[in-house]
C-alpha positions, 0 to 999 in steps of 0.5 A: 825384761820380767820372767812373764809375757808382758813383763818388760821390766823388773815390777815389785811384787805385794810383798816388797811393796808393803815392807815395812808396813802390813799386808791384808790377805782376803779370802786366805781360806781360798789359797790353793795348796802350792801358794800356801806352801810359798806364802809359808816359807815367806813367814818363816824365812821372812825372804822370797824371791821375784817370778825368774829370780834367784836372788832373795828379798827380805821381807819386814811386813806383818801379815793380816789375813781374813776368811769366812771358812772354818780353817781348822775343817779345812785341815781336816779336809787336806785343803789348808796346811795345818803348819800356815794355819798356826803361823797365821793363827797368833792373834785370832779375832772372830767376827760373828756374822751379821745375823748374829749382830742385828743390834748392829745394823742401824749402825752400819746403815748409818756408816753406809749412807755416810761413805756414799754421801761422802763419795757424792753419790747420793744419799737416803734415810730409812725408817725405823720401821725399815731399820728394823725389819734390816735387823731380822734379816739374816744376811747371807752375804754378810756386810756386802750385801748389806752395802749393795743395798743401801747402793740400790736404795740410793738409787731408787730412792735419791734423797729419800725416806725409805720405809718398811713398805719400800724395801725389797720383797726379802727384806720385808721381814714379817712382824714389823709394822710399818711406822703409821703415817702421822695424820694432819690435823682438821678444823672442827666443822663450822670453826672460824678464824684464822689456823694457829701457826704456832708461836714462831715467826719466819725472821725477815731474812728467811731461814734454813728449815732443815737445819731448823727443825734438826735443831728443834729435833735435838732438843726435843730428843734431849729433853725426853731423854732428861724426862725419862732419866736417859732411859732410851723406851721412856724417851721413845714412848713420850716422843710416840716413836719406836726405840730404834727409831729413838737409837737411830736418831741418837746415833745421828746426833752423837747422844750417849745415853745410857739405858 
């Protein structure tokens, strides 16, 4: 039997299941004192014993650990071991918040919507407008609350376009205008004569008018890019559209342009 209430049987703990592999410690920055004492002799010794036993594990794992606290002010403070800050401490990779990566969002609003269509559980597209007032808010909760969002327009919004207007009340950030809705074009008063209809003939079988108009979509972006000698403002400009609508759209396609 385990050394706790409901343990019936000997269970591997995190460690000895990640032997071998990589063990990622969220939050590291909330580990009380005594768990750090632990979680130290672990990295040391590279050895640790289950709840209830004396017989020592050893441990082949590499320790990744995440935090969104200052740990050189928690020491300062007696709330982290300075001996586990510099054990942990030997590759250091600082990732700057999300109001400081604004460029980053219409990315990350794109991998979003892609995780949930990939889950099958709905899907929706902002404007450049909306993707644009994102990129001004500050983000207190950081990606998490930006992935709550995109669950919330998913919901609100099924299959959607979600523009400046639709966002929630804080998200509406002031300076942004709202992309203007395009105006249809009227006959002239008193024109006779049947509405042109273009030079394209809809083909006896039919065809897929989503998968038309991206292929259309794509060459017109490919060919303002071409015109503008692949500088992203000009090619915006000729398609009357805003830049980070244009890098949006880009990102949709795969174009690697420079500026």
């Amino acid at each position: 039997k385990g050394a706790f209430t409901g343990a019936l049987t000997a269970r591997q703990g995190r460690f000895e299941i990640a032997d071998g592999g990589t063990i990622f410690l969220d939050e590291i920055g909330d580990m009380p004192l005594p768990m750090q004492v632990k979680l130290l002799r672990v990295l040391q010794e590279r050895t640790f014993e289950r709840v209830g036993s004396n017989k020592s594990i050893s441990a082949n794992v590499r320790v990744v650990a995440a935090t969104h606290r200052n740990l050189e002010d928690a020491i300062r403070e007696g709330k982290f071991r300075e001996d586990l800050y510099y054990r942990l401490n030997v590759f250091p990779i600082e990732l700057p918040p999300l109001r400081e990566r604004g460029e980053d969002i219409p990315l990350l609003v794109s991998e979003l919507i892609t995780r949930l269509e990939r889950e099958n559980r709905g899907s929706v597209r902002l404007t450049g407008a909306a993707v644009d007032s994102l990129s001004r808010y500050p983000w207190p909760g950081n990606v998490r609350e930006l992935a709550n969002l995109m669950e919330r327009l998913v919901i609100m919004f099924p299959q959607g376009v979600v523009d400046y207007r639709d966002l929630p009340a804080k998200f509406q950030i002031e300076g942004v205008e709202p992309e203007p809705m395009p105006t249809p074009r009227v006959r002239e008063e008193g024109a006779t004569g049947p509405m042109p209809t273009g030079a394209v003939a809809l083909p006896p079988e039919g065809l897929d008018l989503k998968e038309y108009l991206a292929d259309l979509e794509l060459k017109l972006i490919l060919a303002a890019l071409d015109a503008s000698d692949g500088v992203v403002a000009r090619a915006a400009e000729r398609l009357c559209m805003r830049r980070t609508t244009l890098v949006e759209k880009m990102r949709k396609y795969g174009i690697n342009r420079g500026e």
